[in-house]
C-alpha positions as a Markdown table, in Angstrom:
| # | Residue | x | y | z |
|---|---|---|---|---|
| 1 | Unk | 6.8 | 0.0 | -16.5 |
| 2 | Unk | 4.0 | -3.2 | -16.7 |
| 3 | Unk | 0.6 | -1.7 | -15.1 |
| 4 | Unk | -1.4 | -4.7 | -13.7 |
| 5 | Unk | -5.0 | -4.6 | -13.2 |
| 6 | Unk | -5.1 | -5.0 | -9.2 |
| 7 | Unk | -8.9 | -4.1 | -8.4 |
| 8 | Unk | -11.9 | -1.5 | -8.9 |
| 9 | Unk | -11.4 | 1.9 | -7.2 |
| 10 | Unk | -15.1 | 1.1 | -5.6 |
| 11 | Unk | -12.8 | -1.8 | -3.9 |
| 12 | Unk | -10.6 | 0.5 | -2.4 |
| 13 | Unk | -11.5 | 1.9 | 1.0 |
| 14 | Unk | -10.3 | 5.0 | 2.5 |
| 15 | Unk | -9.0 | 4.8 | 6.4 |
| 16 | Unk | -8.3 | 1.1 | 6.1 |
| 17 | Unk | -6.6 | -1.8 | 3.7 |
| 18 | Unk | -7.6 | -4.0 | 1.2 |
| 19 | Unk | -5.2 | -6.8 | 0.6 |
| 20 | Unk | -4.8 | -7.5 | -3.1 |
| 21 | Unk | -2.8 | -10.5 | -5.2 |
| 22 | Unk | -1.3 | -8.9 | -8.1 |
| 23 | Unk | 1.2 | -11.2 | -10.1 |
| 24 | Unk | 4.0 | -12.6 | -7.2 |
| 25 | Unk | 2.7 | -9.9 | -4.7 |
| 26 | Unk | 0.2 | -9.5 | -2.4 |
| 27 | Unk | -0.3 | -5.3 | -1.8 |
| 28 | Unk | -2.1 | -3.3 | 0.6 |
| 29 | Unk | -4.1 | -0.7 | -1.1 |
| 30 | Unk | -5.5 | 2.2 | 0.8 |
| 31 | Unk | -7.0 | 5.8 | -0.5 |
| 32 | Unk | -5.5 | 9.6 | 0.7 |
| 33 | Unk | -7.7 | 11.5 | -0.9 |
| 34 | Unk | -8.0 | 11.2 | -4.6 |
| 35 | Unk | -4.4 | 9.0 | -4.6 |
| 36 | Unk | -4.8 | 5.3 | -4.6 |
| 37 | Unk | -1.9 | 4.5 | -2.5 |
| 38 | Unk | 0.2 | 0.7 | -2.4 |
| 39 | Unk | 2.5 | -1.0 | -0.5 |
| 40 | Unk | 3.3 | -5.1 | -0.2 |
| 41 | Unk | 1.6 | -6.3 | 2.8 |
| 42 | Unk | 4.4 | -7.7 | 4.4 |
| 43 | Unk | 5.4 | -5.8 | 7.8 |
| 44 | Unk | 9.5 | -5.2 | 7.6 |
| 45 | Unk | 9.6 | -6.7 | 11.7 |
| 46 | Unk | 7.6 | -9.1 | 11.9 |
| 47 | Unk | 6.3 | -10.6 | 8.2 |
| 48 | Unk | 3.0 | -10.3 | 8.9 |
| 49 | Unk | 0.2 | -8.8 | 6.7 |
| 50 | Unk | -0.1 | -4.8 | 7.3 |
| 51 | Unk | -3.4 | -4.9 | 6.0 |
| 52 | Unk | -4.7 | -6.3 | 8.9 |
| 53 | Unk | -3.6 | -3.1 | 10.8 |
| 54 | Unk | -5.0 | 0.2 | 11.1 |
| 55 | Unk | -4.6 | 3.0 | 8.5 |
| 56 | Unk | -4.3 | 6.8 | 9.5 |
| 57 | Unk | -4.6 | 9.8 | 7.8 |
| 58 | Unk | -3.0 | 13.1 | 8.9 |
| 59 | Unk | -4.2 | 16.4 | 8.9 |
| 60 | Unk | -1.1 | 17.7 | 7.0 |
| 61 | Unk | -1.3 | 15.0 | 4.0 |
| 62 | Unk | 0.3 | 11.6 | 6.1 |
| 63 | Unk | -0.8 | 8.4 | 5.4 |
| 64 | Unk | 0.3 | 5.4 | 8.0 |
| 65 | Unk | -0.4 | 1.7 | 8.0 |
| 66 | Unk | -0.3 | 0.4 | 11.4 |
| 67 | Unk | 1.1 | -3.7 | 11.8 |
| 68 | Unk | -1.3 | -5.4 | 14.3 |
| 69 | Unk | 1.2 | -7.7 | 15.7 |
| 70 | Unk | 3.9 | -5.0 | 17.3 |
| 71 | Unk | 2.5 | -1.8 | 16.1 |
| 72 | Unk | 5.2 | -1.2 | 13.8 |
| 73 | Unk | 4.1 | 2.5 | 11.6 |
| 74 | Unk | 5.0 | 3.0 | 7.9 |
| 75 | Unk | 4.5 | 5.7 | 5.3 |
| 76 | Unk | 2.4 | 4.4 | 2.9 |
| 77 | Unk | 3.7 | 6.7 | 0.3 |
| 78 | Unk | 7.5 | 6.4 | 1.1 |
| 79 | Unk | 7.3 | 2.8 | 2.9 |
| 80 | Unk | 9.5 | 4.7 | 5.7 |
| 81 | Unk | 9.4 | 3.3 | 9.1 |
| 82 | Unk | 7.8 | 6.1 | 11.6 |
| 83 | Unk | 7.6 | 3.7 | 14.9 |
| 84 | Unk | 9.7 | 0.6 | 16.4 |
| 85 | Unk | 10.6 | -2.0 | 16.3 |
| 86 | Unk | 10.4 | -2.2 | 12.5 |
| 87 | Unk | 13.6 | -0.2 | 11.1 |
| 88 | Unk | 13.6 | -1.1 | 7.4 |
| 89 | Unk | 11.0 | 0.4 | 4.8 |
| 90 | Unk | 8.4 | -1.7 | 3.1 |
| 91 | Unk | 7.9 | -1.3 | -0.9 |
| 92 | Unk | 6.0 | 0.8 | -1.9 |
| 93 | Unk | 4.4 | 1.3 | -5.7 |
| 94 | Unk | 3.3 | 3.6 | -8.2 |
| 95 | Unk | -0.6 | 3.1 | -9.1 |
| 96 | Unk | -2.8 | 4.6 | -11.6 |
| 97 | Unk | -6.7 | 4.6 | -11.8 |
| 98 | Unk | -8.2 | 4.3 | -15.4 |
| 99 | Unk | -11.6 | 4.3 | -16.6 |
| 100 | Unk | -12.9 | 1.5 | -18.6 |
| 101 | Unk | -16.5 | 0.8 | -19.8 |
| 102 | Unk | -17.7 | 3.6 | -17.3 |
| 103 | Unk | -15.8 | 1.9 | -14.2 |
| 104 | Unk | -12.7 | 3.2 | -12.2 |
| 105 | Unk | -10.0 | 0.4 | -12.4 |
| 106 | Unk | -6.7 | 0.5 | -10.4 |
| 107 | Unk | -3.6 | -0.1 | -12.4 |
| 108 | Unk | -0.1 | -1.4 | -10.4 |
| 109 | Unk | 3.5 | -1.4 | -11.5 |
| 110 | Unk | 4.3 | -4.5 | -10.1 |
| 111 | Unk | 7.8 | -4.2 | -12.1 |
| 112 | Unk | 9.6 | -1.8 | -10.0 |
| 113 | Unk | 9.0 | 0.1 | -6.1 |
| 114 | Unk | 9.0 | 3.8 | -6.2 |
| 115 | Unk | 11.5 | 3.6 | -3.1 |
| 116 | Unk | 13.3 | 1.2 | -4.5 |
| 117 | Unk | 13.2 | -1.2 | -1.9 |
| 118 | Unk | 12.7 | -4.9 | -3.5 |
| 119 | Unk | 9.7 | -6.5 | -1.7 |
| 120 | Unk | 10.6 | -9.4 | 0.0 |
């Protein structure tokens, strides 16, 4: 496990993405609640950046990231494709929010996915 600094919790909205560089990747970050949810921003159709697209929340607990380009849906906790065309998952990965100096930061494993899909 290798935990990068990725951004301030303060950075990451809830009902949308923020597109984020952390080592080799670039991640779309979105909040469910207290969880601090990531995925690389790179649709599984299309290669385009999901954090351009919408982000949903459910009433029972799902959170979706929409791709602009064909309308592609994943699960932003399991990276699962919920709509066409796109048929593969997306990566997703674990995050952790720490406090430091009286500031929520966001911690990313950038080492390994959670689904085990390696990001593209």
């Amino acid at each position: 496990m290798s935990l990068v600094r990725a951004c301030t919790l303060a950075e990451v909205p809830s009902g949308e993405a923020l597109a984020v560089d952390v080592e080799e990747y670039t991640l779309a970050l979105t909040r469910d609640g207290d969880d601090v949810l990531a995925v690389q921003d790179l649709c599984s159709h299309a290669a385009v950046a999901l954090s351009e697209g919408d982000v949903e929340t459910g009433p029972g607990g799902g959170c979706e990231i929409e791709c602009w380009l064909h309308g592609s849906r994943f699960d932003m906790r399991t990276g699962a494709p919920s709509g066409l065309p796109a048929t593969e998952p997306v990566a997703t990965f674990r995050t952790e929010v720490r406090d430091e100096d009286g500031q929520q930061v966001v911690y990313v494993d950038v080492a390994s996915t959670l689904n085990g899909v390696t990001p593209g």
